[in-house]
C-alpha positions in Angstrom: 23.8 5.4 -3.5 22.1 7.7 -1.0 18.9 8.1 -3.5 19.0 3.8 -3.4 18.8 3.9 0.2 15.9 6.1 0.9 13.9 4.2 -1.9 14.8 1.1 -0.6 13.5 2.8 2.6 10.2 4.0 1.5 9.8 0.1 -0.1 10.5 -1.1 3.1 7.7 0.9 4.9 5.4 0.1 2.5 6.2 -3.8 3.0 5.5 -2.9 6.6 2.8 -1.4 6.4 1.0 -4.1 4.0 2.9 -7.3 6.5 3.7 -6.3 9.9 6.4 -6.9 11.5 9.0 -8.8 9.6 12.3 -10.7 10.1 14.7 -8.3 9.3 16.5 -11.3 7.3 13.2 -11.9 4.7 13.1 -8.2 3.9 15.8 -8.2 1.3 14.6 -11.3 -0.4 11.0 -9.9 -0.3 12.2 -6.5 -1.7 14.7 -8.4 -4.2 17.7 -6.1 -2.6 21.4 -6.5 -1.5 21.2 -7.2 1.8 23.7 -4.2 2.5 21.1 -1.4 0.9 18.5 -2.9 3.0 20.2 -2.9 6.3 21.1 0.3 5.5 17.8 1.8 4.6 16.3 0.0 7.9 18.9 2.1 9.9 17.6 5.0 8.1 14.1 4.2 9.1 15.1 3.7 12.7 17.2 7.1 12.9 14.3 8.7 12.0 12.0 6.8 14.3 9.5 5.5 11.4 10.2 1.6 12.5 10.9 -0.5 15.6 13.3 -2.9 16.0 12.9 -5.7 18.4 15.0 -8.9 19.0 14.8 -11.9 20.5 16.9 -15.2 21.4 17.5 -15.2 17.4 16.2 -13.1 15.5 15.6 -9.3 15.1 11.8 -8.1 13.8 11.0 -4.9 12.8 7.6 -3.0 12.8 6.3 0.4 11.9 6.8 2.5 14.6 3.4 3.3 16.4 3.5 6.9 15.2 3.7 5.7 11.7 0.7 3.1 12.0 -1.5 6.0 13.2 -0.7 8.3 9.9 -1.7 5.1 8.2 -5.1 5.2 9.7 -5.4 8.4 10.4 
């Protein structure tokens, strides 16, 4: 299960990286994953500070982290 997580992770950044920020609630039909793996790779991705999380009256959007867009251009 762990190794599903942190490739669901690294498909996640990658989504990311080619979208922006997201609705965390499209990512698991984008990614065609159980919603449970995904939320569970995001909190990977936050506990090591690769993504932002950001919510609203609604919803909750999530980003690459800025430190993760500048390895992207960098």
């Amino acid at each position: 299960m762990k190794h599903k997580i942190g490739e669901t992770a690294g498909k996640i950044w990658m989504l990311l990286e080619a979208k922006g920020e997201l609705n965390i609630a499209q990512v698991p039909k984008l990614l065609r994953e159980k919603s449970m793996v995904v939320y569970q790779a995001v909190g990977w991705l936050a506990r090591e500070d690769k993504i932002e999380l950001r919510k609203d009256a609604t919803k909750i959007w999530i980003s690459l982290a800025e430190s993760e867009k500048r390895k992207k251009s960098g």
